[in-house]
C-alpha positions in Angstrom: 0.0 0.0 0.0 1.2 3.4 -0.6 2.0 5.9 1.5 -0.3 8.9 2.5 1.6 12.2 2.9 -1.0 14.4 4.0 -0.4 14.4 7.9 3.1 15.1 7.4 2.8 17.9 4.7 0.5 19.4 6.9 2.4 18.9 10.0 5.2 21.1 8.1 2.9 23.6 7.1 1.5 24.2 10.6 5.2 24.5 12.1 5.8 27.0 9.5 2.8 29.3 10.4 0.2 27.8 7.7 -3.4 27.5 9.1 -6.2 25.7 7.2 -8.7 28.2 6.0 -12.4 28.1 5.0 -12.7 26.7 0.8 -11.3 23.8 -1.2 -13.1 20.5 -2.7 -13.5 17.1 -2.1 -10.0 16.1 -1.1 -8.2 19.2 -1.2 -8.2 22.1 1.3 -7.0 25.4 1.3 -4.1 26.7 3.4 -3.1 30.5 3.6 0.4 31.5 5.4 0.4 34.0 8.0 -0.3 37.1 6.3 -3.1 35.6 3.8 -1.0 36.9 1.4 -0.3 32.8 -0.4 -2.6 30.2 -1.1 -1.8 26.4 -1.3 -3.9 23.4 -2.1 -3.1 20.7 0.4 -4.7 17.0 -1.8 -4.8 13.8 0.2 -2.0 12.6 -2.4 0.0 9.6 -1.8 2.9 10.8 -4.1 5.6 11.9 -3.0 6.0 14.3 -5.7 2.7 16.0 -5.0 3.5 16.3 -1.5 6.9 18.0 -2.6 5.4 20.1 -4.9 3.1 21.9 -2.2 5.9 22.5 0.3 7.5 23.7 -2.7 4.7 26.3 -3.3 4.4 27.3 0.5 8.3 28.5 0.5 9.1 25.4 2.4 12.1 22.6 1.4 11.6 19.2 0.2 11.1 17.1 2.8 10.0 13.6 0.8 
């Protein structure tokens, strides 16, 4: 079974001031930084690359 990233993608982005704001579909929800001035879109992805990919867009290194 693959590996779900989620709880760890968002524990970075909670250490690094992200909250989880109101918005998003389905699977994905929306996180804004601490000034609401970025947006990402957290999936429940189990790649690795996707996971990546959204630290990547939050300012934050890779971490998978």
């Amino acid at each position: 079974m693959a590996r779900d990233y989620y709880d760890d993608v968002t524990h970075l982005l909670r250490q690094a001031g992200w909250t989880k704001t109101l918005g998003g579909k389905g699977s994905h929800e929306k996180w804004t930084d601490a000034n609401r001035k970025r947006i990402v879109i957290v999936p429940r992805s189990k790649s690795r690359h996707t996971a990546n990919e959204v630290l990547k867009q939050a300012g934050l290194p890779k971490a998978f």
